[in-house]
C-alpha positions as a Markdown table, in Angstrom:
| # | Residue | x | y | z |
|---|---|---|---|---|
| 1 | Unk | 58.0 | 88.9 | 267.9 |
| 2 | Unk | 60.5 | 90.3 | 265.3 |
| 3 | Unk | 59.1 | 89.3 | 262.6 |
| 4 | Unk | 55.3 | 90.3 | 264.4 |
| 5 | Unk | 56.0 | 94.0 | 264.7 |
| 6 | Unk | 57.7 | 94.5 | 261.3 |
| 7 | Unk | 54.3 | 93.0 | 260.0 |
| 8 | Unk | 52.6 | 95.7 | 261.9 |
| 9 | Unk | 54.9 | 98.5 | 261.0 |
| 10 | Unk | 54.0 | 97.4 | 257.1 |
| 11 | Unk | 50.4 | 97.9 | 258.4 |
| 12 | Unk | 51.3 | 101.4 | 259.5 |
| 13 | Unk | 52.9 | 102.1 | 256.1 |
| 14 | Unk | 49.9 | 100.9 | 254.3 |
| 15 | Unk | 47.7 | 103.1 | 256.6 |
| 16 | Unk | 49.2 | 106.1 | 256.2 |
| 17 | Unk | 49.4 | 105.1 | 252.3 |
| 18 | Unk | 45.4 | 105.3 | 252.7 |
| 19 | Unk | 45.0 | 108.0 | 255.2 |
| 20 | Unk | 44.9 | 108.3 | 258.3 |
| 21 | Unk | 43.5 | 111.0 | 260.5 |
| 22 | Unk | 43.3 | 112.1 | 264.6 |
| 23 | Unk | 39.4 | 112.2 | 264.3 |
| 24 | Unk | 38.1 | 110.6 | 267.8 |
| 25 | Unk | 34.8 | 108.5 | 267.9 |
| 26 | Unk | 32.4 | 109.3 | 270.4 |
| 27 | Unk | 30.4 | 105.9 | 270.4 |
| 28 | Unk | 31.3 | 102.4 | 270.8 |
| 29 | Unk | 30.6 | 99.3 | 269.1 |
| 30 | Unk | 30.4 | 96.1 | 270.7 |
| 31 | Unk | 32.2 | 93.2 | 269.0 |
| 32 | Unk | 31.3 | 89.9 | 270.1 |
| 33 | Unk | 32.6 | 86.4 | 269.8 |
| 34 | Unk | 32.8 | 83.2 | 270.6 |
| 35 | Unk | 36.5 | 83.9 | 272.6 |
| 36 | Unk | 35.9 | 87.6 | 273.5 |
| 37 | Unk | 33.7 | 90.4 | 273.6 |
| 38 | Unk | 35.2 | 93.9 | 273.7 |
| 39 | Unk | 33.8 | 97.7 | 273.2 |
| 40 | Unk | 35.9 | 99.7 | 270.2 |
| 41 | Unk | 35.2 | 103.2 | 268.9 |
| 42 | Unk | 32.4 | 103.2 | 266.1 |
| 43 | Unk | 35.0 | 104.7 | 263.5 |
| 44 | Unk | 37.7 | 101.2 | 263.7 |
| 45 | Unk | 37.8 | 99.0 | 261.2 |
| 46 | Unk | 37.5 | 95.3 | 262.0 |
| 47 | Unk | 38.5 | 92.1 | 260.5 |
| 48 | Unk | 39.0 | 88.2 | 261.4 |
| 49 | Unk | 41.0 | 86.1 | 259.5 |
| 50 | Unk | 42.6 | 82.9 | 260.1 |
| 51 | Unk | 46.1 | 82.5 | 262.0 |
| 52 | Unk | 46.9 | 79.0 | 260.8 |
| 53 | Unk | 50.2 | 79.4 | 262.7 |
| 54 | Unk | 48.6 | 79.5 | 266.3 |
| 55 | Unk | 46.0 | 77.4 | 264.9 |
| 56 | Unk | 43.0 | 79.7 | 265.7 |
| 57 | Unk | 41.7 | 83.2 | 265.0 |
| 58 | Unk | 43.1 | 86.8 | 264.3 |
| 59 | Unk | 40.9 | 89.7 | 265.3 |
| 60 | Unk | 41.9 | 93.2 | 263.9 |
| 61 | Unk | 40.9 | 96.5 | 265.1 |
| 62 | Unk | 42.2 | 99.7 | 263.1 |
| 63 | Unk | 41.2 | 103.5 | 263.2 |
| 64 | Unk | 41.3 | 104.3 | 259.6 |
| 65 | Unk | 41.2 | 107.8 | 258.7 |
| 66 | Unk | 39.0 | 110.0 | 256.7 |
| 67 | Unk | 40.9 | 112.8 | 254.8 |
| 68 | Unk | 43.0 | 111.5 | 252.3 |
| 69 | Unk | 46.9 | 112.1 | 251.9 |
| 70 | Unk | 47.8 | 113.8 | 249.0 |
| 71 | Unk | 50.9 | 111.8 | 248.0 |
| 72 | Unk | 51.9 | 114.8 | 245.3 |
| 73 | Unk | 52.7 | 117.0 | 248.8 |
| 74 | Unk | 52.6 | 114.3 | 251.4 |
| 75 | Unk | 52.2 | 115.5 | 255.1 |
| 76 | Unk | 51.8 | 112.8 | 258.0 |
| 77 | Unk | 53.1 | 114.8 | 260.2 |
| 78 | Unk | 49.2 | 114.8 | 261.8 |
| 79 | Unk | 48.4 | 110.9 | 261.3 |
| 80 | Unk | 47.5 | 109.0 | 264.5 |
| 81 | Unk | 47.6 | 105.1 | 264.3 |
| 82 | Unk | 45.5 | 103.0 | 266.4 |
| 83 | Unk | 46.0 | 99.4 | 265.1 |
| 84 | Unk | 45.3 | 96.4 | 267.4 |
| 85 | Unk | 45.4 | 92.6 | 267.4 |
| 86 | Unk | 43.8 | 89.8 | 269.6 |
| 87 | Unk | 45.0 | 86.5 | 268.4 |
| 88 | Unk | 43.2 | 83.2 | 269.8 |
| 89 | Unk | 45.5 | 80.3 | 269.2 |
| 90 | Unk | 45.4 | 76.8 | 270.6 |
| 91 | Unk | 47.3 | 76.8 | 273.5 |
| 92 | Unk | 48.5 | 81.1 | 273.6 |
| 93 | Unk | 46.5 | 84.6 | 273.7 |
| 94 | Unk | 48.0 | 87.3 | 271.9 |
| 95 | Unk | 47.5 | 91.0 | 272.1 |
| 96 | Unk | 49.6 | 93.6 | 270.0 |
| 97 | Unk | 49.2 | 96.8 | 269.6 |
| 98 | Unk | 51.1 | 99.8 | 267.3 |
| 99 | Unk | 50.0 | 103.4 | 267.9 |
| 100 | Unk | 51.9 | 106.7 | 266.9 |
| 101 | Unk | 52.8 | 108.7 | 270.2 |
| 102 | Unk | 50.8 | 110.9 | 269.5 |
| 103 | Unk | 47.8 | 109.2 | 271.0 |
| 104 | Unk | 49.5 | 108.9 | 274.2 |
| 105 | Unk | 48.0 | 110.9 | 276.7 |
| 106 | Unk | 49.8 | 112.2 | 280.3 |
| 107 | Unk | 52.5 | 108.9 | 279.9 |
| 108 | Unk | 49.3 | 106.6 | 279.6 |
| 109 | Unk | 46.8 | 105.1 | 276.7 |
| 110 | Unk | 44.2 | 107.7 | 274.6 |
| 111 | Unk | 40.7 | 107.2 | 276.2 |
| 112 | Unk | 40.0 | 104.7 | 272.8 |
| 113 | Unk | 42.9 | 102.4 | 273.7 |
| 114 | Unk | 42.1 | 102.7 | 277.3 |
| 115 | Unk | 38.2 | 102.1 | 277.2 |
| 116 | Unk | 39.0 | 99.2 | 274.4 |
| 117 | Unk | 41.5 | 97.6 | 276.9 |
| 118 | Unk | 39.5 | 97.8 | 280.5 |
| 119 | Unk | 36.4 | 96.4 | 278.7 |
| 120 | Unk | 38.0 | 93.3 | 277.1 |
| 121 | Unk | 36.6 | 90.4 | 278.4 |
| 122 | Unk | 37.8 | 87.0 | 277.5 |
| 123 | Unk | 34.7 | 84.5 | 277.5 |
| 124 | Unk | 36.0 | 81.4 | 276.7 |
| 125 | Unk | 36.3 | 78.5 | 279.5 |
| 126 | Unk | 39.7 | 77.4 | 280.8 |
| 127 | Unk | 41.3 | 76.7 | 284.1 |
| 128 | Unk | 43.5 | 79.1 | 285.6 |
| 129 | Unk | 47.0 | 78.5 | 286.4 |
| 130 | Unk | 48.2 | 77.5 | 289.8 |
| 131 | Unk | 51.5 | 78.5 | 289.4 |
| 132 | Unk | 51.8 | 81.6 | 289.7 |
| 133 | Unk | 51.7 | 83.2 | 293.2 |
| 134 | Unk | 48.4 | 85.5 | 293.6 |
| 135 | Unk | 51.0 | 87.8 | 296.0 |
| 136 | Unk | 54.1 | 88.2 | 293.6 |
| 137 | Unk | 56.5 | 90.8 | 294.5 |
| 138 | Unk | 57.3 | 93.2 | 292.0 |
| 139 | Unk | 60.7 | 95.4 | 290.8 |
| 140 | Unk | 60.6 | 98.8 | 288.6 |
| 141 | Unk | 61.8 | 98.9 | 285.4 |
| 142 | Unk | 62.8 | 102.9 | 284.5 |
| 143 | Unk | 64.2 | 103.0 | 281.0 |
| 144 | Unk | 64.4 | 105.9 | 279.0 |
| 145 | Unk | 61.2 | 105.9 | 277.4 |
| 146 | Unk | 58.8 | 104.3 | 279.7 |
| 147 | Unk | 59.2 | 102.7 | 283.8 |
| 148 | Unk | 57.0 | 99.9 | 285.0 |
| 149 | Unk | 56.8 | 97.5 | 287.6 |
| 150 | Unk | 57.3 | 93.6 | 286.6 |
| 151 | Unk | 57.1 | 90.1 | 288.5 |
| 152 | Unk | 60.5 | 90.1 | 290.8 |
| 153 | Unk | 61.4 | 86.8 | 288.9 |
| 154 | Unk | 61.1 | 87.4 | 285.4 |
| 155 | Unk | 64.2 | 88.3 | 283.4 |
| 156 | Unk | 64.7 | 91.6 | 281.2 |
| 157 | Unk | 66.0 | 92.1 | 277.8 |
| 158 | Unk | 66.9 | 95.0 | 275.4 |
| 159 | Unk | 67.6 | 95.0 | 272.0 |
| 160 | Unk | 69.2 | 97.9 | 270.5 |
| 161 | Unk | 68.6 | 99.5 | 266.8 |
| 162 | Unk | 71.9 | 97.6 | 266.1 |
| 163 | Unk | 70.1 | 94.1 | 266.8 |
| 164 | Unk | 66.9 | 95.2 | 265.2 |
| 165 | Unk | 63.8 | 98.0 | 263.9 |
| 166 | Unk | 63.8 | 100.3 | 266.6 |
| 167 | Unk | 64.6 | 99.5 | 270.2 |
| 168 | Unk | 62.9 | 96.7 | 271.7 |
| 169 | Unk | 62.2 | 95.5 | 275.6 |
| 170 | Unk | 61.2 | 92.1 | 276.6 |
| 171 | Unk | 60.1 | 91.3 | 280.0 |
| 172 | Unk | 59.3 | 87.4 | 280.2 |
| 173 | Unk | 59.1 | 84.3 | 283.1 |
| 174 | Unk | 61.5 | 81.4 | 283.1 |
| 175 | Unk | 59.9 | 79.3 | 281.3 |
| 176 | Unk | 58.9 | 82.3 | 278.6 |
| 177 | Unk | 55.7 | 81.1 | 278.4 |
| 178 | Unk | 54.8 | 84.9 | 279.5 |
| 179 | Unk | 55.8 | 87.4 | 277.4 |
| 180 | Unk | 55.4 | 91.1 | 277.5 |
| 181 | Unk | 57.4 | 93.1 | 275.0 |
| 182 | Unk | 57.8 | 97.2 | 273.9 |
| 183 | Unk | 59.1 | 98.5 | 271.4 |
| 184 | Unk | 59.4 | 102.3 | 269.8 |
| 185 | Unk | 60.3 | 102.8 | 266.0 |
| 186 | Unk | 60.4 | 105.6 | 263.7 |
| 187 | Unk | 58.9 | 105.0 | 260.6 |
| 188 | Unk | 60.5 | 107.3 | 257.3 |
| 189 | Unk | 58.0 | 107.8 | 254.8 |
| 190 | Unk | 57.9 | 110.4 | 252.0 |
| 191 | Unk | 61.1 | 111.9 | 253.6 |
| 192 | Unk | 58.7 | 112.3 | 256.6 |
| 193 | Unk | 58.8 | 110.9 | 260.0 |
| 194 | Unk | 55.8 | 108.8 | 262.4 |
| 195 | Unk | 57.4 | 107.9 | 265.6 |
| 196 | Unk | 55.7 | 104.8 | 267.0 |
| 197 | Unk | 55.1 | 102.5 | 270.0 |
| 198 | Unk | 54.2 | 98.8 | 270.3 |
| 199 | Unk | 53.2 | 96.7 | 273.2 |
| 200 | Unk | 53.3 | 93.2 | 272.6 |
| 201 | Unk | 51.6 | 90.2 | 274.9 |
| 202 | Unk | 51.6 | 86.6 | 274.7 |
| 203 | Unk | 50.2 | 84.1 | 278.0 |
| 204 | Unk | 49.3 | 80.7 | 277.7 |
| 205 | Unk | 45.4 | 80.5 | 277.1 |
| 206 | Unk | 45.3 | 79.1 | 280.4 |
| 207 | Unk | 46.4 | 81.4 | 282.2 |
| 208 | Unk | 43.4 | 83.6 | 281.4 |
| 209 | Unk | 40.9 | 83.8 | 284.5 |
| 210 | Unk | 37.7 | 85.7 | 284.9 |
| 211 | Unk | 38.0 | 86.8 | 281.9 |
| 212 | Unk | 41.0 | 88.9 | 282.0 |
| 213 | Unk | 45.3 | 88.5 | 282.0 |
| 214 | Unk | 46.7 | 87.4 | 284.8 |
| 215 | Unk | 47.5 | 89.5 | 288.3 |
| 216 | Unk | 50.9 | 89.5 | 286.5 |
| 217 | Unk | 50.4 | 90.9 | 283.5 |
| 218 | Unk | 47.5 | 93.3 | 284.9 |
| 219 | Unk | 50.3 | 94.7 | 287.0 |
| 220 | Unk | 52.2 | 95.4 | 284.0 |
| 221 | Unk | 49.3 | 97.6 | 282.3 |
| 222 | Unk | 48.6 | 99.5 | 284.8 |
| 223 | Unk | 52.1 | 100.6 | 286.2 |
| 224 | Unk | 53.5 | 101.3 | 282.7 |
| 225 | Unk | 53.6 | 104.9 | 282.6 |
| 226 | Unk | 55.1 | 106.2 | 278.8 |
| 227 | Unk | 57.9 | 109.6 | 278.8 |
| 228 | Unk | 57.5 | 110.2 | 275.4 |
């Protein structure tokens, strides 16, 4: 996961290299694949390339900006980030996504993220775990920068800005075959500052039913609740 979201904070650099702006789409695009199909604002950028590592499919989705930087007098100050990943592997679905706070909204998602989240639909054919109960019980987890409610028997983890880029939460079942993680990182560039969240999800590909995460991990999306 490490090694994941320093990727993605080089993708932030490289955006805000290019430009990035706060503009907000009004339409939607639908992308569809063999794995997925999912609605994203008409102003993302999207691109597939092979993740030879899960042995399948990387699907990219980035809000690329319109008005230009002007590195002589640098300002990003203003830049919003919207960069998300759906990885399709052989036996694991991934999801990542990085986004500057600023696109939070009231402790939750921007209207993009959230529309591009609630109408993911995985279409590929797999059956559903049995393990897991359909009735878990569930604890709160109230950091300082987000709270959310989490299977009663997973285990928690934090890793502190000593240990790595930022600070980093993990949130995973015993056999870690489940793994939710958050993170929030300030990026320095041009003697200027982005402050940045990243949500992190990895499930066996499995464990996917009706075309969605499972009760577990749905839990997890809609009870986080961001403070920044």
């Amino acid at each position: 996961m490490r090694d994941m979201l320093k990727i993605v904070s080089g993708t932030i650099i490289l955006l805000c290299l290019f430009g990035v702006s706060s503009v907000m789409a009004s339409e939607y695009e639908t992308y569809n694949c063999d794995y997925f199909s999912v609605e994203y604002p008409d102003d993302w950028d999207v691109k597939r390339t092979l993740d030879t590592d899960a042995e399948g499919w990387n699907y990219e989705f980035t809000h690329y900006g319109t008005d230009a930087i002007d590195l002589s007098e640098p300002d990003i100050n203003d830049a919003s980030v919207h960069h998300i990943e759906i990885i399709i592997g052989a036996e694991a679905v991934k999801l990542y996504m990085v986004s500057s706070l600023d696109t939070l909204t009231n402790g939750s998602f921007d209207e993009p993220t959230h529309h591009f989240l609630d109408t993911l639909n995985f279409t590929f054919t797999d059956a559903a775990l049995t393990a897991e109960s359909q009735n878990p019980s569930y604890k709160s987890y109230d950091g300082i920068y987000f709270n959310v409610e989490y299977p009663l028997s997973w285990s928690t983890s934090k890793k502190s800005p000593e240990e790595t880029n930022g600070v980093k939460y993990s949130f995973y079942d015993r056999s870690v075959t489940t793994f939710l993680g958050m993170g929030f990182e300030t990026i320095e560039l041009f003697d200027q500052s982005l402050d940045t969240s990243s949500l992190y999800i990895s499930v066996p590909k499995n464990s996917i039913s009706g075309g969605k995460f499972g009760e577990s991990v749905q839990h997890f999306l809609e009870t986080l609740h961001y403070k920044v």
